[in-house]
C-alpha positions in Angstrom: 14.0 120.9 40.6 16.3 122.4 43.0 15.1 121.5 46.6 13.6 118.4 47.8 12.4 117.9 51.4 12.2 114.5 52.4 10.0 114.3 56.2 10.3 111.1 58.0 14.3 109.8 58.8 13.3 105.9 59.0 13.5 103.4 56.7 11.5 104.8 53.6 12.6 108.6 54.1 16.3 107.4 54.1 15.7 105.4 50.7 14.6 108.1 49.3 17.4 110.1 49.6 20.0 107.9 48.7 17.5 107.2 45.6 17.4 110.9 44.7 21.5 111.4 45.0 22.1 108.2 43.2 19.7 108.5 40.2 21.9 112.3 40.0 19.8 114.8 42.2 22.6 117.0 43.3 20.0 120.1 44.7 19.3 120.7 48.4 18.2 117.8 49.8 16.8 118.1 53.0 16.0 115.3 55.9 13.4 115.4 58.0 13.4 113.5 61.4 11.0 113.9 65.1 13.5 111.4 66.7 17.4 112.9 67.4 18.7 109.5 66.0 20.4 109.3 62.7 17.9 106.6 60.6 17.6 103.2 62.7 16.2 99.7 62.1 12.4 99.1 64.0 11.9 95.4 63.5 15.1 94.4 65.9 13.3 96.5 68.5 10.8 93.8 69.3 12.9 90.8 68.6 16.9 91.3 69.4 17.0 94.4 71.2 14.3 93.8 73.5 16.2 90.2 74.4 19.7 92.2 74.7 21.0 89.9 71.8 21.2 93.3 70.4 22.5 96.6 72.0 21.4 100.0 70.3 24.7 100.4 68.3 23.8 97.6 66.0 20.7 99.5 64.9 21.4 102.4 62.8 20.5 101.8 58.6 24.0 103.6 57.6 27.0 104.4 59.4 27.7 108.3 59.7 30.3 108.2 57.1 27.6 107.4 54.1 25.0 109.6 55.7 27.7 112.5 55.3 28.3 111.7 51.7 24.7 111.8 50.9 25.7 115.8 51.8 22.3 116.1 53.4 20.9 119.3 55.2 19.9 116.6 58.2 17.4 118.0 61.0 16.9 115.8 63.2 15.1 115.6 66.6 12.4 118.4 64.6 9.1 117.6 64.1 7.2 118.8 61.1 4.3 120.5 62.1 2.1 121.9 59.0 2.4 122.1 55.1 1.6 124.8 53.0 0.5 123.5 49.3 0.4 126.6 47.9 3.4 128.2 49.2 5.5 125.3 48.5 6.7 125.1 52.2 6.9 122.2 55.4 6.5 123.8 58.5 8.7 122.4 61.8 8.5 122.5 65.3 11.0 125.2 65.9 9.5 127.9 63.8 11.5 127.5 60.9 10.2 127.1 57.0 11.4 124.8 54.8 10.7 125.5 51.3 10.8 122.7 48.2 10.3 122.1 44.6 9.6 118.3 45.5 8.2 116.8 48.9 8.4 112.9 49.9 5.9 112.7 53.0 7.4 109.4 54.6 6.7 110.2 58.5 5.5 106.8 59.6 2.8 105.9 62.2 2.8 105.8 66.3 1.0 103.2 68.3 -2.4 103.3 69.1 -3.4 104.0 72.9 -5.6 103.1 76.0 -6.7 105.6 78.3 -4.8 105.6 81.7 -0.9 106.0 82.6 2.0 103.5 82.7 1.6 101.1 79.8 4.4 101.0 77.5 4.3 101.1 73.9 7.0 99.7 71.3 7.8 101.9 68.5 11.0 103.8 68.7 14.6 102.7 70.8 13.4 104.0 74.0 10.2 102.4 74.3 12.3 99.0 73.2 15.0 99.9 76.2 12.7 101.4 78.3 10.5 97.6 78.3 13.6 95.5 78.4 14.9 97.2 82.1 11.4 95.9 83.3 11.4 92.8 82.3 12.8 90.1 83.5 12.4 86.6 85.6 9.1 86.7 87.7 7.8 90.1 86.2 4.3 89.9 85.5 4.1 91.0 82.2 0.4 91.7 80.8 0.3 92.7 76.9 -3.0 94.1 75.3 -3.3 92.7 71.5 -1.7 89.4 69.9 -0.8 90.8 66.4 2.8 90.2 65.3 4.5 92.9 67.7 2.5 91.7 70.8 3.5 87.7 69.7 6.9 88.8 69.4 7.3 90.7 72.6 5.0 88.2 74.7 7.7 85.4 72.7 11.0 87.6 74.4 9.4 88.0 77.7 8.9 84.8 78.1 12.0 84.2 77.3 14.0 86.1 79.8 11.3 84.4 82.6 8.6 86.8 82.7 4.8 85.3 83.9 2.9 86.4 80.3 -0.3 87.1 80.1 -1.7 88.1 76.5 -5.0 89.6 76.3 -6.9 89.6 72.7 -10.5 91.1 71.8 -10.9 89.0 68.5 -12.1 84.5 69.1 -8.6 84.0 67.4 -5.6 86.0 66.5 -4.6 87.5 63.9 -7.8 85.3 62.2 -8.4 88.5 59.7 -4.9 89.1 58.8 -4.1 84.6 58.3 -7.1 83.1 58.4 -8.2 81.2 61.5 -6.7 77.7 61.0 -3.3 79.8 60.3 -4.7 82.2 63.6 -5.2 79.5 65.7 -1.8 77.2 65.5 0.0 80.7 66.0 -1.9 81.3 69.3 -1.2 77.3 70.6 2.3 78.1 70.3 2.2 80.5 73.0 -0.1 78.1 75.2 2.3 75.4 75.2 4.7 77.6 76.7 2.3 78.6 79.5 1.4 82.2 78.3 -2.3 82.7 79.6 -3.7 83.7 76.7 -7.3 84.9 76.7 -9.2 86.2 73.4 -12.7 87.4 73.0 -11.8 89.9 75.9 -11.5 93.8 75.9 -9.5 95.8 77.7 -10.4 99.4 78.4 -8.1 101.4 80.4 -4.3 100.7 82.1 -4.7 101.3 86.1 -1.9 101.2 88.7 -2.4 97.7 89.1 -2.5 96.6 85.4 -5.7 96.8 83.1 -9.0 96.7 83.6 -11.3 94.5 81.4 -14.7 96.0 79.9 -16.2 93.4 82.5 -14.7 95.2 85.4 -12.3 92.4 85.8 -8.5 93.8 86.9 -5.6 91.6 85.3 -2.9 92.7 87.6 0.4 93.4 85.8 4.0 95.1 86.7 4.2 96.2 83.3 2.1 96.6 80.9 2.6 96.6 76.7 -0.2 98.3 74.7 0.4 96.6 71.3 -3.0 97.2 69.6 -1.5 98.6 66.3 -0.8 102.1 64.8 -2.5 105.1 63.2 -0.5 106.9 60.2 1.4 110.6 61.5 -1.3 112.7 59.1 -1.9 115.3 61.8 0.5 117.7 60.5 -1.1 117.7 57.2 -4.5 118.7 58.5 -5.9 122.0 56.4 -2.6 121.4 53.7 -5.6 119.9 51.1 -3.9 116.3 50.5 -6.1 114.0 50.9 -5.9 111.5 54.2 -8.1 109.1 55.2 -5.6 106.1 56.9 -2.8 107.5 55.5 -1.7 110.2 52.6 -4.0 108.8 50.0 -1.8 108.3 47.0 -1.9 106.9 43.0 -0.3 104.2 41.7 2.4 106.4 41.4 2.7 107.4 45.1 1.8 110.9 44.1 -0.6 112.3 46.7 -0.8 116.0 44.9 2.0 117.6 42.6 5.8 117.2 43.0 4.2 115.4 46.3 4.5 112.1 47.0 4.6 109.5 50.2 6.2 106.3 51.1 6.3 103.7 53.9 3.5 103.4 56.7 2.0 106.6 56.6 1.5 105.9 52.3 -1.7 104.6 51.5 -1.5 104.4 47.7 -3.3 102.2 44.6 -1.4 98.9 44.1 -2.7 97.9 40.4 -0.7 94.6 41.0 -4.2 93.9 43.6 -6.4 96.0 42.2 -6.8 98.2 45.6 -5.7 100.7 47.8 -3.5 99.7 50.8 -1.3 101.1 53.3 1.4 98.6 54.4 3.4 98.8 57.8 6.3 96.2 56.6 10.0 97.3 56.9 10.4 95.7 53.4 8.0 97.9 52.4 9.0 101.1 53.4 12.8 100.7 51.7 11.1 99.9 48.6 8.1 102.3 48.4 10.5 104.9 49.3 13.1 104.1 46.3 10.0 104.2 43.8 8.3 108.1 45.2 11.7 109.7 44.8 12.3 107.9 41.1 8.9 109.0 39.9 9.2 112.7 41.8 12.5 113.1 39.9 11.4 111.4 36.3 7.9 112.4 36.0 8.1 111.7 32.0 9.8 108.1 33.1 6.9 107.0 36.4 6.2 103.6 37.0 3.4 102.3 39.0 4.5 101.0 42.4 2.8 97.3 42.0 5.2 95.3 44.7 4.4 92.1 45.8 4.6 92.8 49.8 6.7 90.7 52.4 6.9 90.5 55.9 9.0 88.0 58.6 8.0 87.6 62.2 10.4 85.8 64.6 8.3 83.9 67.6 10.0 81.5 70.1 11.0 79.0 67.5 9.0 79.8 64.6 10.2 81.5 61.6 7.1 83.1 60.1 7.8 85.1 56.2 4.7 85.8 53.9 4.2 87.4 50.2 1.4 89.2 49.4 -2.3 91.0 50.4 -3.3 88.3 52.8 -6.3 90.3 54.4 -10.1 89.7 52.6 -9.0 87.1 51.3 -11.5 84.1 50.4 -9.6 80.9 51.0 -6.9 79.1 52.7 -5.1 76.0 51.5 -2.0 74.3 53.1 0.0 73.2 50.1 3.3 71.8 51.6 3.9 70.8 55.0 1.4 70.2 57.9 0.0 72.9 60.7 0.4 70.7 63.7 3.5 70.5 62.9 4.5 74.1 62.4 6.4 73.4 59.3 4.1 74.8 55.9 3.1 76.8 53.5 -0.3 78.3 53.4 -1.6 79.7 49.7 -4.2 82.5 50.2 -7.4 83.0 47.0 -9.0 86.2 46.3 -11.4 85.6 43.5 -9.7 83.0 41.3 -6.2 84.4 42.1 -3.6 83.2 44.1 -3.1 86.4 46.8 -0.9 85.4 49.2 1.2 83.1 50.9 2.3 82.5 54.6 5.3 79.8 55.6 6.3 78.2 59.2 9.5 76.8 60.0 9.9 76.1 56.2 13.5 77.4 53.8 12.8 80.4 52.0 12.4 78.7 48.7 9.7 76.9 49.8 7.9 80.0 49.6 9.8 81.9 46.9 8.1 79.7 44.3 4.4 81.1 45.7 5.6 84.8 45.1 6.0 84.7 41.7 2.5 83.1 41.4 1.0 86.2 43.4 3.3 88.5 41.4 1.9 87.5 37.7 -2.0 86.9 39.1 -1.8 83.4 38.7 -5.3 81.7 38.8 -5.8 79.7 41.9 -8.0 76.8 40.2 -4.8 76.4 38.0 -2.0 76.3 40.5 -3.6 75.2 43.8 -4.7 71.7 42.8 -1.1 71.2 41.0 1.0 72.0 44.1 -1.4 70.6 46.5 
């Protein structure tokens, strides 16, 4: 294997490559990137950047001295644009061909849209500083969808003295994701600090004015934030023949065809730790998923299954929110340590007989480390619930 193409410069394409040089790929290794920025940190855009704790020099993943070691052909500010199987070849956006012996697809996901002009989206560095020159004390503020990025940015803008206004089409947020006791003491936090939250609504276009509801109703805004999650960047795969269906369908391996593979967001591969597929937008994640595709792409005789037990953080006003595992379907919730009115616990999550998941507030990290290796070895639930609880 002499040539590798790696498309997608964020998190999971840049593990990759410093996987392939440092498990002794020393071929043409080529990086792949739509944005012209070197590989950056996203979760600070929503938390510290957004705030101006952080300005954008703190962001980038590697400073340009290791990137120029990794000796990488770098083109950046290039989308790809189509892949030939076949041929053996990524297509970009200026014309040019890219040939490879081995392909990581790691190109991420963009935010999901509402029809009309204005609203802002938060994704990449501009659409953090873009959002941050708005806001400020007075602004009204509206944001459409009270998932983690829209409780984090609603949490900031608050916080600089914006009038908040969060608007939410499920009874209780984030209810499929943490259950709806877990769903419910989230969304008091950001009542007690005088957001107007209002859920059960739908909102189905921005206007000049701010958004209008499927009512009729106009919630007047001076900026707006669309934050009503992501759809996987597949389009430039369309007529390749890998598979997509919410993401580069992938094995257990994170091989979606041969000498093909995908990591971070965009990967939608076979965890056999859960038994199921899932696609997973968690910066944790991406670094890791990304280290595993280019270890099995350059060892095929050596693969291992990519069977991590996923973890995620989420910073809002006070609350320090970190959780292991597949939360979502699951069947049960059970506090085990701690209390919910007082935002301090840990939360155990069943699926079947197993212990699934686990979500902390406000509690030290080895409050919840103990609940990970649970998850990790399958542990039953009717054996280990009762005994911490």
């Amino acid at each position: 294997m002499n040539r590798i193409v790696v498309v997608g410069a964020s998190a999971a394409g840049l593990a990759a490559v410093e996987t392939l040089r440092r498990e002794g790929f020393d071929g043409t290794l080529t990086l792949v990137g739509d944005e012209p920025l070197a590989p950056y940190d996203r979760p600070p855009l929503s938390k510290q950047v957004l705030s101006s704790e952080w300005e954008p020099e703190r962001l980038p993943l590697r400073p340009p001295e290791d990137l120029t070691a990794l000796a990488l052909d770098l083109r950046l500010g290039v989308a790809a644009t189509g892949l030939e199987l076949t041929e053996r070849a990524v297509r970009l956006a200026d014309g040019s061909a890219l040939p490879y012996d081995g392909l990581i697809v790691a190109t991420g996901v963009r935010p999901r849209r509402l029809p009309g002009e204005g609203a802002h989206v938060l994704r990449t560095l501009d659409d953090a500083l873009t959002l941050r020159d708005r806001l400020g004390p007075g602004q009204r503020l509206v944001v459409v969808g009270a998932g983690f990025l829209g409780a984090e940015a609603a949490a900031v803008a608050w916080r600089l003295g914006a009038e908040v206004t969060v608007l939410e089409p499920a009874a209780v947020p984030l209810a499929h994701a943490v259950g709806t006791e877990v769903g419910r003491m989230l969304s008091q936090a950001h009542l007690d600090r005088g957001i107007d939250l209002r859920c059960g609504v739908t909102v189905t276009e921005v206007t000049e004015d701010g958004v209008r509801l499927a009512d009729g109703e106009v919630v007047e805004a001076d900026e707006v934030l669309v934050a009503i999650g992501s759809l996987p960047n597949t389009e430039w795969l369309d007529g390749s023949g890998l598979a997509v269906g919410d993401g580069v369908v992938c094995d257990e391996y994170c091989e979606a065809a041969k000498n093909v593979y995908a990591a971070g967001d965009v990967a939608r591969w076979y965890n056999p730790l859960f038994g199921t597929s899932m696609r997973i937008e968690h910066r944790t994640n991406a670094a890791e998923q990304g280290m595993a595709a280019a270890r099995n792409l350059l060892n095929p005789e050596a693969r291992k299954p990519f069977s991590p037990v996923p973890y995620f953080w989420s910073d809002q006003y006070d609350m320090k929110i970190q959780a292991y595992g597949f939360l979502r379907d699951h069947d049960e919730v059970a506090v085990v340590e701690g209390d919910l009115a007082e935002r301090r616990f840990v939360a155990a999550y069943r699926t079947g007989d197993r212990v699934s998941g686990a979500l902390a507030v406000g509690m030290p990290p080895k409050a919840i480390r103990q609940w990970r290796q649970a998850i990790a070895t399958g542990a039953a639930w009717s054996e280990t619930v009762p005994a911490a609880a």
